[in-house]
DRENVEXGU-50473 format. One record per atom (N, C-alpha, C): x, y, z. Coordinates in steps of 0.2 Angstrom, whole numbers, padded with zeros to 4 digits, always signed. Last residue first. Layout:
# residues N
XYZ/...
# end
This chain:
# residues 318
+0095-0220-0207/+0088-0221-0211/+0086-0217-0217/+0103-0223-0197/+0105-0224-0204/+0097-0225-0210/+0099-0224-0184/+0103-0221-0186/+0105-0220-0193/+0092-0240-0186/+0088-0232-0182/+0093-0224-0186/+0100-0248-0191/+0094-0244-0196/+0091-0239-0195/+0109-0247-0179/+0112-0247-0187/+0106-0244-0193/+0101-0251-0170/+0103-0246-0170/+0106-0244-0177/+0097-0265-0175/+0094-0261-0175/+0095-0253-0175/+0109-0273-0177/+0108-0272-0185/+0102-0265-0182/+0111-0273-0163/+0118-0269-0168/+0117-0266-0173/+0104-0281-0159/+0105-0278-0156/+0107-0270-0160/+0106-0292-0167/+0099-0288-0167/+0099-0281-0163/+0117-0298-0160/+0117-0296-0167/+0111-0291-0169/+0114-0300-0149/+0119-0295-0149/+0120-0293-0156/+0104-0311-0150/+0101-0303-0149/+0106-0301-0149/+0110-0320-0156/+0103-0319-0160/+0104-0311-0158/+0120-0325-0146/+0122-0322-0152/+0115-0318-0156/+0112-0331-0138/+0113-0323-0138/+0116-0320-0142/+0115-0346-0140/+0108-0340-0142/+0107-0334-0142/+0128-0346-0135/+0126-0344-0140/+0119-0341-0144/+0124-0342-0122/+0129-0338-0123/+0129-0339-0132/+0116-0357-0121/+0112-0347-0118/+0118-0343-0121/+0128-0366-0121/+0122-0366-0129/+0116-0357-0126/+0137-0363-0114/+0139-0362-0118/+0133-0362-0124/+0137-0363-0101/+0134-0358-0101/+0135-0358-0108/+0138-0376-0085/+0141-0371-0091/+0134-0370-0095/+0132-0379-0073/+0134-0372-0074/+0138-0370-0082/+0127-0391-0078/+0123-0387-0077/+0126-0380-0077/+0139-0397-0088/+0138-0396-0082/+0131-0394-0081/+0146-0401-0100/+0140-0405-0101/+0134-0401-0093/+0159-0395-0098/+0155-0395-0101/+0147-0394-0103/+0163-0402-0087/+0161-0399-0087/+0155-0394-0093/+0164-0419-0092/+0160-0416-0088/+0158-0409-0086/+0172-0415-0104/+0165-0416-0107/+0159-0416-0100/+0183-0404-0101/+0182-0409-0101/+0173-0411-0103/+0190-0391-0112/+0188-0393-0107/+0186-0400-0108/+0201-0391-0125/+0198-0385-0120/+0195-0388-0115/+0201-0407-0124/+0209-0401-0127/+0207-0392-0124/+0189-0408-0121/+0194-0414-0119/+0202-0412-0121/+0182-0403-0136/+0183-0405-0129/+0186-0412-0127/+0185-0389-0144/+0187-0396-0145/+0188-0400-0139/+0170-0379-0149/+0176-0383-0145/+0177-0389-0144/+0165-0365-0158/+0164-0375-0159/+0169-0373-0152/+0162-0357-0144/+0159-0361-0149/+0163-0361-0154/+0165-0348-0133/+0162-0346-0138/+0159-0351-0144/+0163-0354-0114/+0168-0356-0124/+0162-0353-0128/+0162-0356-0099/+0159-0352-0106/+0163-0352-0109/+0152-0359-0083/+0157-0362-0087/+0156-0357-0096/+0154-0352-0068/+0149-0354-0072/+0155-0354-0075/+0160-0357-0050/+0158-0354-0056/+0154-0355-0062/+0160-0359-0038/+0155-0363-0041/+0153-0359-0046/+0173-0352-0037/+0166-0348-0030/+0160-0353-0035/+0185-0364-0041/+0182-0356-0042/+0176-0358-0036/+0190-0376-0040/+0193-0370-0038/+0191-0364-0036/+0184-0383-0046/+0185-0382-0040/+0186-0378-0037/+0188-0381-0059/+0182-0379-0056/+0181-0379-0051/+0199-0392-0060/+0201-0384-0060/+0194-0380-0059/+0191-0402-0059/+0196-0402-0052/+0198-0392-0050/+0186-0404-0070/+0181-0404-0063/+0185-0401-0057/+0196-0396-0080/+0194-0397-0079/+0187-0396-0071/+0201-0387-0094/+0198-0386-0090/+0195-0389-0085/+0220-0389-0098/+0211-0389-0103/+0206-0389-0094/+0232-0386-0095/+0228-0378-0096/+0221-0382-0097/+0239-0398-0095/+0237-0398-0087/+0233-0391-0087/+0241-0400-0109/+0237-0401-0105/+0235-0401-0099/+0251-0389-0119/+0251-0393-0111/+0244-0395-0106/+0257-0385-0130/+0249-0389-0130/+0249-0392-0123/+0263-0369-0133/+0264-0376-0130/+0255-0378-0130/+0266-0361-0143/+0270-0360-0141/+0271-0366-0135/+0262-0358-0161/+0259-0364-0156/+0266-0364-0150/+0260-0343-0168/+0263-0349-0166/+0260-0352-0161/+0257-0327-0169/+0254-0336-0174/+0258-0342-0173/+0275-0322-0169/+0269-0322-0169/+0263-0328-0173/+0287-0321-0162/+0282-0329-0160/+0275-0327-0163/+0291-0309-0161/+0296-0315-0163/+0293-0322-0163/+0281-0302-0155/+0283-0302-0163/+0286-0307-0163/+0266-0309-0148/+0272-0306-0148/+0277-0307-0153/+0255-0318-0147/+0255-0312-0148/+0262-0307-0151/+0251-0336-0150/+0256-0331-0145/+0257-0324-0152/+0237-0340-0151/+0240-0341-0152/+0246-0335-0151/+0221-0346-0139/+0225-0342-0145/+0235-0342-0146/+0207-0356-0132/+0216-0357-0136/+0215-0348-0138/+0196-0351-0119/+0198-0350-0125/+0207-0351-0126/+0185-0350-0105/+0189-0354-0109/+0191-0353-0116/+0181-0343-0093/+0180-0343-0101/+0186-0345-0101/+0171-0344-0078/+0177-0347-0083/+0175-0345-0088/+0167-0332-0067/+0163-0333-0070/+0169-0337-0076/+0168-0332-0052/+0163-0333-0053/+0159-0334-0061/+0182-0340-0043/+0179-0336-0049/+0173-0336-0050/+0190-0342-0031/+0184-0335-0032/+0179-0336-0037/+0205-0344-0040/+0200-0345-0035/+0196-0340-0034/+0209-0344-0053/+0205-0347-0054/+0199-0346-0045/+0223-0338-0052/+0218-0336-0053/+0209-0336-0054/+0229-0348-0041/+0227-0341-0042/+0221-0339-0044/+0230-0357-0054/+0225-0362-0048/+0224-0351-0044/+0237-0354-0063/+0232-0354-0065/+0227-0355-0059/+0248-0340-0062/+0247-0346-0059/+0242-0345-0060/+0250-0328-0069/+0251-0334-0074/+0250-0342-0067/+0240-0314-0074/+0240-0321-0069/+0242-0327-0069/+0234-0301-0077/+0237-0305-0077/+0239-0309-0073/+0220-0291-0074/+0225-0292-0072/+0228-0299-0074/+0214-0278-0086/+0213-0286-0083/+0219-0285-0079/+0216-0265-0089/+0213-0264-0084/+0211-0270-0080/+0219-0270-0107/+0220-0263-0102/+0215-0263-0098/+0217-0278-0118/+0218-0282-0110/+0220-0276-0104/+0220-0271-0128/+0212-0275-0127/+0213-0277-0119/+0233-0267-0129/+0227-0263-0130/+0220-0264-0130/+0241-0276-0124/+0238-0272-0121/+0234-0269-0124/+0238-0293-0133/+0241-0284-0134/+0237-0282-0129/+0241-0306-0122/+0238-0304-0126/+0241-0296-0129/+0254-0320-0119/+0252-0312-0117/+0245-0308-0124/+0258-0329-0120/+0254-0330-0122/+0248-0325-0120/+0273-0331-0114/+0272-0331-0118/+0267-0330-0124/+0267-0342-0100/+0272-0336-0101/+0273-0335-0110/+0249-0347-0098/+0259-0349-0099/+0260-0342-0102/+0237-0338-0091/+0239-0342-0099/+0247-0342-0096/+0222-0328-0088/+0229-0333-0085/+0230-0337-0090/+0215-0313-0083/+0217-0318-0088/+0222-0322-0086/+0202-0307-0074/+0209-0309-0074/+0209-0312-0078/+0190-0291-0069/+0194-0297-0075/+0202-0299-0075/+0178-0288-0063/+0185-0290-0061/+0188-0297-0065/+0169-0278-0073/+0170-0282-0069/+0177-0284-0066/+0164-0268-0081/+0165-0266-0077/+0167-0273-0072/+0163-0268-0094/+0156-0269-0090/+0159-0268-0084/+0175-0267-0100/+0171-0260-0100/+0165-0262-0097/+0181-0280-0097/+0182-0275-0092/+0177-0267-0094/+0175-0287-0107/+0172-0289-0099/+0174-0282-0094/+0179-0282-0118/+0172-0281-0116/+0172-0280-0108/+0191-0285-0118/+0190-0278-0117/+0183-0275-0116/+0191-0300-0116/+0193-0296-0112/+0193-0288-0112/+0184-0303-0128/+0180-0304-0122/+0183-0299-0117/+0191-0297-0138/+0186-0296-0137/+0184-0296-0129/+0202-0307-0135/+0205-0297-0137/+0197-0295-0135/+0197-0320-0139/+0201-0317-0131/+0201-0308-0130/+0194-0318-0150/+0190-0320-0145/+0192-0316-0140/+0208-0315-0159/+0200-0312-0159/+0196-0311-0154/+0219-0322-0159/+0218-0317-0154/+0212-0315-0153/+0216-0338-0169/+0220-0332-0169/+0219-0327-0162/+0227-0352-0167/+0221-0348-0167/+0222-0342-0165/+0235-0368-0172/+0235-0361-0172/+0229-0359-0173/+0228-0382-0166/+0228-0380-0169/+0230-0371-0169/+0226-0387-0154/+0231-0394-0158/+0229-0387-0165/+0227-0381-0140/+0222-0383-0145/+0226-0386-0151/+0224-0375-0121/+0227-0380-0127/+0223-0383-0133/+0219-0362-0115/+0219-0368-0117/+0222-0372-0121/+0217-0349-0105/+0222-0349-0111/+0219-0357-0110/+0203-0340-0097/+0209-0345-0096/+0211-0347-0104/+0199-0325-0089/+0198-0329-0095/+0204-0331-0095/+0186-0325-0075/+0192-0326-0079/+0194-0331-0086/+0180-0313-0066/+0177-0317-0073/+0185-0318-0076/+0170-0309-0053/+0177-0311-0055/+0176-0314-0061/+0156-0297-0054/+0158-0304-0053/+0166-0305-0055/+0149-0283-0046/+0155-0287-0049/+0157-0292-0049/+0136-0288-0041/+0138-0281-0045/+0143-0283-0049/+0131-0306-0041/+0134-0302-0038/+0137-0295-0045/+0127-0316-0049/+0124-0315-0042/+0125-0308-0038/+0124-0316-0068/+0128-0314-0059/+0123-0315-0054/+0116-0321-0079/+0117-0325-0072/+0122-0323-0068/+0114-0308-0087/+0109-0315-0086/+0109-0318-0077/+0126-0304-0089/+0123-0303-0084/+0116-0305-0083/+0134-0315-0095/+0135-0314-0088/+0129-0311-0084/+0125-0312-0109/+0126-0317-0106/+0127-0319-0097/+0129-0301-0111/+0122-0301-0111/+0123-0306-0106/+0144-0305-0114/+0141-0298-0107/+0135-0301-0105/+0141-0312-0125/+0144-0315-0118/+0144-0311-0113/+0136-0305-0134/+0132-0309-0133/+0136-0312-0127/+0150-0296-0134/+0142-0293-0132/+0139-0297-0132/+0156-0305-0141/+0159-0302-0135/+0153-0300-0130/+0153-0308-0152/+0154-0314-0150/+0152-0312-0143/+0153-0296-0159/+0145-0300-0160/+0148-0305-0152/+0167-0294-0159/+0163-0289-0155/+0156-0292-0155/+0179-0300-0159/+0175-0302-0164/+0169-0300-0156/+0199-0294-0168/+0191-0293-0162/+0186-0297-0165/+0208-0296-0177/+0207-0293-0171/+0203-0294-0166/+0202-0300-0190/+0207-0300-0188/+0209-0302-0181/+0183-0301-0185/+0191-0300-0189/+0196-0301-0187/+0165-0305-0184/+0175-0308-0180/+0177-0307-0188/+0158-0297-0191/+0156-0304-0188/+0162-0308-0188/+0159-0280-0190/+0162-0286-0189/+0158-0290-0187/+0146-0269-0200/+0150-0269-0194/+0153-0281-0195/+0145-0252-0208/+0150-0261-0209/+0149-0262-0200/+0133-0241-0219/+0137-0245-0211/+0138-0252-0211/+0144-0238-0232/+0137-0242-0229/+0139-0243-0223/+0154-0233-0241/+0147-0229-0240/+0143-0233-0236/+0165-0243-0244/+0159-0244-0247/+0153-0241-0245/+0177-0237-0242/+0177-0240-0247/+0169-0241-0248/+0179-0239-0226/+0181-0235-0231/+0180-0233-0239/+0175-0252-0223/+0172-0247-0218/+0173-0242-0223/+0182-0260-0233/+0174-0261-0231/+0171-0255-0229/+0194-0261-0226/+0194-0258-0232/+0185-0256-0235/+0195-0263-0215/+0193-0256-0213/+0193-0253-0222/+0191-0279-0217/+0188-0274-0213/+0191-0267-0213/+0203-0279-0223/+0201-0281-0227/+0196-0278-0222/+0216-0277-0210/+0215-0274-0220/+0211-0274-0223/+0219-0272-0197/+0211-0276-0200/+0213-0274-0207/+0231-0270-0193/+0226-0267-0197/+0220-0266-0199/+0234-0282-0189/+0232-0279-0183/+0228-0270-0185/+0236-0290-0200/+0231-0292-0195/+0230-0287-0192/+0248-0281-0203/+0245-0283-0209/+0237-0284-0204/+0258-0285-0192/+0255-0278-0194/+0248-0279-0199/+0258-0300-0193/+0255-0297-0188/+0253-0288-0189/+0257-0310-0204/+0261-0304-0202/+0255-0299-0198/+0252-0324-0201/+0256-0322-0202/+0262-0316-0203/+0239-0323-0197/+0244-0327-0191/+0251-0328-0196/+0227-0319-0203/+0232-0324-0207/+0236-0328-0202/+0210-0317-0193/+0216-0317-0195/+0222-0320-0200/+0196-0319-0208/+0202-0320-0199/+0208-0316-0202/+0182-0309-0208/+0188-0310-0210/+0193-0311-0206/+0168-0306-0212/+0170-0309-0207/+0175-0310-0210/+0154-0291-0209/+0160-0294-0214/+0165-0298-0209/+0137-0284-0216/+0142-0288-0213/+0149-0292-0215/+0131-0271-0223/+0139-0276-0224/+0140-0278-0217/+0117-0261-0226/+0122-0264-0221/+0124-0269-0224/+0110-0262-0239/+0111-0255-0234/+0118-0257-0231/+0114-0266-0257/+0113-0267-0250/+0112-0263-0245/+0121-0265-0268/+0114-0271-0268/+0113-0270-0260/+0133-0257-0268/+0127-0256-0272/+0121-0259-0271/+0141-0266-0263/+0138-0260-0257/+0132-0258-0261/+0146-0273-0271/+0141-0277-0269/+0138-0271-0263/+0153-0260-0279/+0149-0265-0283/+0144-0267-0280/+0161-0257-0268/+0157-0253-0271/+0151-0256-0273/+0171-0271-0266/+0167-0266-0264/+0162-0260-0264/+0176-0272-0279/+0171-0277-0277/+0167-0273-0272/+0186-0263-0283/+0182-0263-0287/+0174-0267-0284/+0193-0266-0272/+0192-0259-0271/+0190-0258-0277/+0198-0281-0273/+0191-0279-0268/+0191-0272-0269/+0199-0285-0289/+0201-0280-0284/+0195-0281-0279/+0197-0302-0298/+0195-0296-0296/+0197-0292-0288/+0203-0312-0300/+0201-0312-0306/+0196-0304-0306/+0219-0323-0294/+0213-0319-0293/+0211-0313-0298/+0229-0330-0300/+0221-0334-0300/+0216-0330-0296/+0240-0319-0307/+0240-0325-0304/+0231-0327-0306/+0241-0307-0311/+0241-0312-0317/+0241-0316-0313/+0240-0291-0307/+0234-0297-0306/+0235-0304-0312/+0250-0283-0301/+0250-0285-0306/+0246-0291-0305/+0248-0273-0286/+0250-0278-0290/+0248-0280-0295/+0244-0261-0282/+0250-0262-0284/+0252-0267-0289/+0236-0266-0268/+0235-0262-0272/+0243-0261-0277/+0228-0281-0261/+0234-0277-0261/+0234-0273-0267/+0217-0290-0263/+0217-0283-0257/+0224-0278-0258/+0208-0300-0274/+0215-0297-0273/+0213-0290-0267/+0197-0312-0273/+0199-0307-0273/+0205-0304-0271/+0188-0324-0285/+0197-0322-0280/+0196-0316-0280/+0173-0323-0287/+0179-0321-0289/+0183-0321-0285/+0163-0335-0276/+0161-0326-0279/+0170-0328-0283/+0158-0344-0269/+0152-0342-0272/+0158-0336-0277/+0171-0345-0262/+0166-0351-0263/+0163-0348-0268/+0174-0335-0255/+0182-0341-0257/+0179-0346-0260/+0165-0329-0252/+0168-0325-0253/+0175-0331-0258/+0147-0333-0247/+0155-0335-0246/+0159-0334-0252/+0135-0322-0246/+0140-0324-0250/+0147-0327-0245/+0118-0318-0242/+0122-0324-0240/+0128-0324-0245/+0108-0306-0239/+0109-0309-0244/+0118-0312-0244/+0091-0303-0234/+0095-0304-0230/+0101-0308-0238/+0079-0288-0229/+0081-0295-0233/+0088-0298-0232/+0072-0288-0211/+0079-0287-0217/+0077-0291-0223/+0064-0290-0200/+0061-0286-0207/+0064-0286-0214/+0069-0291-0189/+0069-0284-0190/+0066-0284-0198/+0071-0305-0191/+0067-0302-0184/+0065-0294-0187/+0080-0305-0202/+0072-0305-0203/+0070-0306-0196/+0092-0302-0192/+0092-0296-0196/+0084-0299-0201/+0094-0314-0182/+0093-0307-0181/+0089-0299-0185/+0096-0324-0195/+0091-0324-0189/+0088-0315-0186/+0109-0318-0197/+0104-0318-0202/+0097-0318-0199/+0115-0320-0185/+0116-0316-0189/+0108-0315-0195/+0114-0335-0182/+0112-0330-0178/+0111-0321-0181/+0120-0340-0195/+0113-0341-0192/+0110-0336-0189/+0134-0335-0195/+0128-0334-0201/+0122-0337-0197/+0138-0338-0182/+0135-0330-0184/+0134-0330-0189/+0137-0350-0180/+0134-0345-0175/+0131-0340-0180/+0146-0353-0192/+0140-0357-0190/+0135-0354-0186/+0157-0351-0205/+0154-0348-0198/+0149-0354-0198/+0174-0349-0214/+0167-0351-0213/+0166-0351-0204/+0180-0334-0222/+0181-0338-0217/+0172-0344-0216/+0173-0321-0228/+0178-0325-0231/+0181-0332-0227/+0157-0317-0231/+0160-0323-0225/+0168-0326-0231/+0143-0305-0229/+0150-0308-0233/+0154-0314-0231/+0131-0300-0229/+0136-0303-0226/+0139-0307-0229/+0120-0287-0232/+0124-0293-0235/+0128-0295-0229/+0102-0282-0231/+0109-0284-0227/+0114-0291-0230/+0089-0270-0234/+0094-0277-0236/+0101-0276-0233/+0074-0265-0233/+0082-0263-0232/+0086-0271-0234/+0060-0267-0233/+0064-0264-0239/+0071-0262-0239/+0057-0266-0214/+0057-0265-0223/+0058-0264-0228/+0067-0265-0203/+0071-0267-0208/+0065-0266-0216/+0058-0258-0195/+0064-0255-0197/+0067-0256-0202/+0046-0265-0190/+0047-0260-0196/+0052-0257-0199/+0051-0273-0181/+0050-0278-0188/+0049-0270-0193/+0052-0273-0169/+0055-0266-0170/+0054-0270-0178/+0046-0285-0161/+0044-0275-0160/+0046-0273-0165/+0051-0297-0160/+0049-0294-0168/+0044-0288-0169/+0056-0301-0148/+0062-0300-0155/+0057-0297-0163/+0055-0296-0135/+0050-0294-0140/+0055-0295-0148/+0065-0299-0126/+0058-0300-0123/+0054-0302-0129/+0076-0296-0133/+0074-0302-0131/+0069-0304-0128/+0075-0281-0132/+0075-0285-0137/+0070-0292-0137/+0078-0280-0117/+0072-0279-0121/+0069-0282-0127/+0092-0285-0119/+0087-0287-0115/+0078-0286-0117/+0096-0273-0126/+0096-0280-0128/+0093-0285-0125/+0095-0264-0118/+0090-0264-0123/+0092-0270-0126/+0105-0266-0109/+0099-0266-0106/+0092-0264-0115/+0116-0266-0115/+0113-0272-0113/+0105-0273-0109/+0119-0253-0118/+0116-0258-0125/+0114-0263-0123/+0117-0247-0107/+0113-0246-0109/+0112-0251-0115/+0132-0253-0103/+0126-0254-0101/+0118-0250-0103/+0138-0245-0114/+0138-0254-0111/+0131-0258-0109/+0136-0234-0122/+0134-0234-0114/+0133-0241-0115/+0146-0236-0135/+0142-0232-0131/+0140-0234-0127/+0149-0246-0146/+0142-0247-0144/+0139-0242-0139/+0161-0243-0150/+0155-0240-0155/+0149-0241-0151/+0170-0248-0141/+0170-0241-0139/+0161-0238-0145/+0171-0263-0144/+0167-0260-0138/+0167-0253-0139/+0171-0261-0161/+0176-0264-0154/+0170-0262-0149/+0165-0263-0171/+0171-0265-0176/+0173-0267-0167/+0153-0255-0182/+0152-0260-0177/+0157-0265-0176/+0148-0237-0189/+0152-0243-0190/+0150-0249-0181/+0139-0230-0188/+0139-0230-0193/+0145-0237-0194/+0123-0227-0178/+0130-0231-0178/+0132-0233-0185/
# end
C-alpha cells in the first residue's frame, strides 16, 4: 500500500477488519517489520487521538517514530507555487518535502480543511502534495476531506458490537458553536456504506454532504424517521457543503444535540462521536456517559486502525 487517503486503498473491507482484529489480539506479533524504519508525522493542525494512537501504533511495530508540528516546531511553509515569498513564510513545501522524506520511510500527514475555498479543500493541496512530491508512502491522519484512521477504527468498532449482518447506522448532523469541516462525516459515511450497512444520514436542509462520499446512504431530513430502528448513532457538527454557503454555520438549533429522549427512538442503539465533543451542544452528558455509548472502545481503536495501515504499508514497501 503505497498511499492511505479513502476507503478504496484499504481493499477488501472486510478482510482489513478482520486483520485488524488479529492485530488487536497480538499488538507486538508483527514488531519485526518496523526495525530500522522510521515514521514522520507531520501535524499542521493539532490532535490528541491520532498523535498518540498513531505513534502508539507505529513502536508496537518496532518504528522509530519522529513528531513535528508544522506551525510550532518548523519554518512557515508556503504551498502556492508562483509566489513571490517576501511575506513571514521562510520555506516552499516542494522544497520541505523532499528534504523531510529524506529522514524517513512513511509520512503521516494531517491537514484541515480552510472552509474557505472549497476547490482548494476538495483537492486536498497539501496531502496530494506529500503523496507526489516525496517518494514515501503517505497516508492521511484527517485532511481536508476525509479522515480514514478515524473511519476504520469506527467500522472496527461497529463490528465489535453488532448483533445483527446489517445493522442501521445513522449519522446525525449536530450543533456546534463552531465552524467544522466535512472530514468525519464524508469518512464515516463512505466507510459505513462499503461495510455494507444500512446507512442514513439526517441533518436540516442545507447540510447536505458531497455525493461522492454519501453514494448509497439515504438521506433523511426528519430526524425522529431516521432515528427509528437505529442500531447504531454517530453524532457529528459539519459545516454546509454547498457552494454558496460553503464553511458556514447555517443553524445551531438545539432540538439536533442528541438526547435520552432522541435515543429512544432507536432499536437501544449504541452511541458514537469521534472525539473531543462538546457535550450538551452534540449530546447530553447522559448519554454520553451511557453504557451504550461507544466513545472511549472507538477511540482506542484508533491504535489498531492505525497499525493496521502502518503494517501493510511496511509489508508492501520493503
Amino acid at each position: 500500500m503505497k498511499k492511505f487517503t479513502t476507503v478504496a486503498d484499504i481493499g477488501d473491507l472486510h478482510a482489513a477488519v478482520a486483520e485488524a482484529r488479529k492485530i488487536k489480539e497480538n499488538r507486538f506479533a508483527y514488531k519485526h517489520l518496523g526495525e530500522n524504519k522510521t515514521l514522520l508525522m507531520l501535524f499542521f493542525n493539532s490532535s490528541l487521538r491520532t498523535r498518540l494512537s498513531t505513534q502508539k501504533a507505529a513502536m508496537n511495530l518496532g518504528m522509530n517514530v519522529m513528531v513535528l508540528d508544522v506551525n510550532q516546531g518548523a519554518w512557515k511553509l508556503e504551498t502556492e507555487r508562483g509566489v513571490i515569498m517576501d511575506g513571514d513564510k521562510a520555506e516552499h513545501l516542494l522544497e520541505a518535502i523532499p528534504v523531510m522524506a529524506s529522514y524517513c520511510d512513511i509520512i503521516g500527514v494531517r491537514s484541515f480543511a480552510g472552509l474557505v475555498n472549497k476547490e482548494e479543500d476538495y483537492t486536498e493541496k497539501v496531502l496530494s502534495q506529500f503523496i507526489k512530491y516525496s517518494g514515501k508512502p503517505v497516508f492521511s491522519m484527517e485532511a481536508a476531506t476525509g479522515h480514514p484512521l478515524q473511519a476504520f477504527a469506527d467500522i472496527i468498532t461497529i463490528e465489535e458490537h453488532k448483533t445483527k449482518e446489517r445493522p442501521k447506522v445513522v449519522l446525525t448532523w449536530a450543533p456546534h458553536p463552531r465552524a467544522l469541516p466535512q472530514a468525519v462525516p464524508n469518512s464515516f459515511a463512505q466507510w459505513s456504506v462499503a461495510a455494507g450497512y444500512d446507512v442514513v444520514i439526517t441533518h436540516p436542509r442545507g447540510y447536505e454532504l458531497s455525493p461522492e462520499f454519501t453514494a448509497g446512504a439515504t438521506i433523511e431530513y426528519d430526524r425522529d424517521e431516521a432515528f427509528d430502528g437505529a442500531d447504531f448513532v454517530y453524532a457529528k457538527n459539519w459545516s454546509a457543503f454547498n457552494d454558496a454557503d460553503y464553511g458556514k454555520i447555517l443553524s445551531t438549533d438545539r432540538t439536533w444535540t442528541v438526547d435520552e429522549a432522541t435515543m429512544a427512538k432507536t432499536d437501544n442503539a449504541f452511541f458514537m462521536h469521534c472525539l473531543p465533543v462538546r457535550r450538551n451542544m452534540i449530546v447530553t452528558d447522559d448519554v454520553i456517559e451511557s453504557p451504550r455509548s461507544l466513545v472511549i472502545p472507538e477511540a482506542a481503536n484508533r491504535e489498531i486502525s492505525a497499525q493496521t495501515v502502518l503494517k501493510r504499508m511496511l509489508e508492501t514497501n520493503r
